[in-house]
C-alpha positions in Angstrom: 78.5 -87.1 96.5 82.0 -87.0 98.0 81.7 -90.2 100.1 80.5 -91.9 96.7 83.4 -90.9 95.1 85.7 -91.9 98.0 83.8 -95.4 98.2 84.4 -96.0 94.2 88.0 -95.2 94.5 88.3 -97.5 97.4 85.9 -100.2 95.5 88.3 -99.6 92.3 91.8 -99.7 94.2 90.3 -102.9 95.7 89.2 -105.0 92.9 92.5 -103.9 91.3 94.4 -105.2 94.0 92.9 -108.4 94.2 93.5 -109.1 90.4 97.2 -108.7 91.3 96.9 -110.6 93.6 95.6 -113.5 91.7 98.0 -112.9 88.8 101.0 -113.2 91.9 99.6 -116.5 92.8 98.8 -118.0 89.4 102.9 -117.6 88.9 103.4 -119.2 92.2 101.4 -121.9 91.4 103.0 -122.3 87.8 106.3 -122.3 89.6 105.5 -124.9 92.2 104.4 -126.9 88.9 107.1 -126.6 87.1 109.8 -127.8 90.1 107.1 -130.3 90.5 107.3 -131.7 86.9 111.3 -131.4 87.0 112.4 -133.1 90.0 112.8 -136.5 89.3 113.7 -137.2 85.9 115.2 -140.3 85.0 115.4 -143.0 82.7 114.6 -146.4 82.6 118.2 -147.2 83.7 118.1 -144.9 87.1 120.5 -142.5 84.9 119.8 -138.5 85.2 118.2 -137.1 82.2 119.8 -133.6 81.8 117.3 -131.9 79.1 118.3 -129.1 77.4 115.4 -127.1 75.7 116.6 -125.4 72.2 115.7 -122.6 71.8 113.8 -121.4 68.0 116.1 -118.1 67.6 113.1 -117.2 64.8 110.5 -115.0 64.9 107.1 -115.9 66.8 104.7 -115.7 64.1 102.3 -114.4 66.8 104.5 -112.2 68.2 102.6 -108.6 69.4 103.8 -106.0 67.3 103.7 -102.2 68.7 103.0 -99.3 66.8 105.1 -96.4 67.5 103.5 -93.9 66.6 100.7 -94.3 68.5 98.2 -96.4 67.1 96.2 -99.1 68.9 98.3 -102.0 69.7 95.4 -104.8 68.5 96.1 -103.5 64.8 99.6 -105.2 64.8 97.9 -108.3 65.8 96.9 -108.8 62.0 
């Protein structure tokens, strides 16, 4: 029973070690993209585009809201 337990913990630390894994390489790749996309942009004169992203400073309407004192976190999703 001991040597189940061990092997599940091991089986557990595993599986959550993987998905970290995959999560650290999904950025990576979403990085890569993203110099990718940004490296040559020009016009149609050969000028450099410099794009400037505003920022909305409003609130994301689907922004996750928190309950403090406790409750589940899917209730502020409403």
């Amino acid at each position: 029973m001991s040597a189940l337990k061990w092997l599940l913990m091991a089986v557990g630390a595993a599986v959550f070690g993987s998905a970290g894994a995959v999560v650290a390489y999904d950025v990576y790749l979403s990085e890569q993209l993203r110099r990718l996309l940004s490296r040559n942009k020009t016009d149609e004169s050969g000028a450099d585009l410099k794009v400037r992203v505003e920022r909305n400073r409003t609130r994301n309407p689907f922004s996750l809201r928190v309950n403090i004192l406790g409750g589940s976190v899917g209730q502020g999703l409403r």
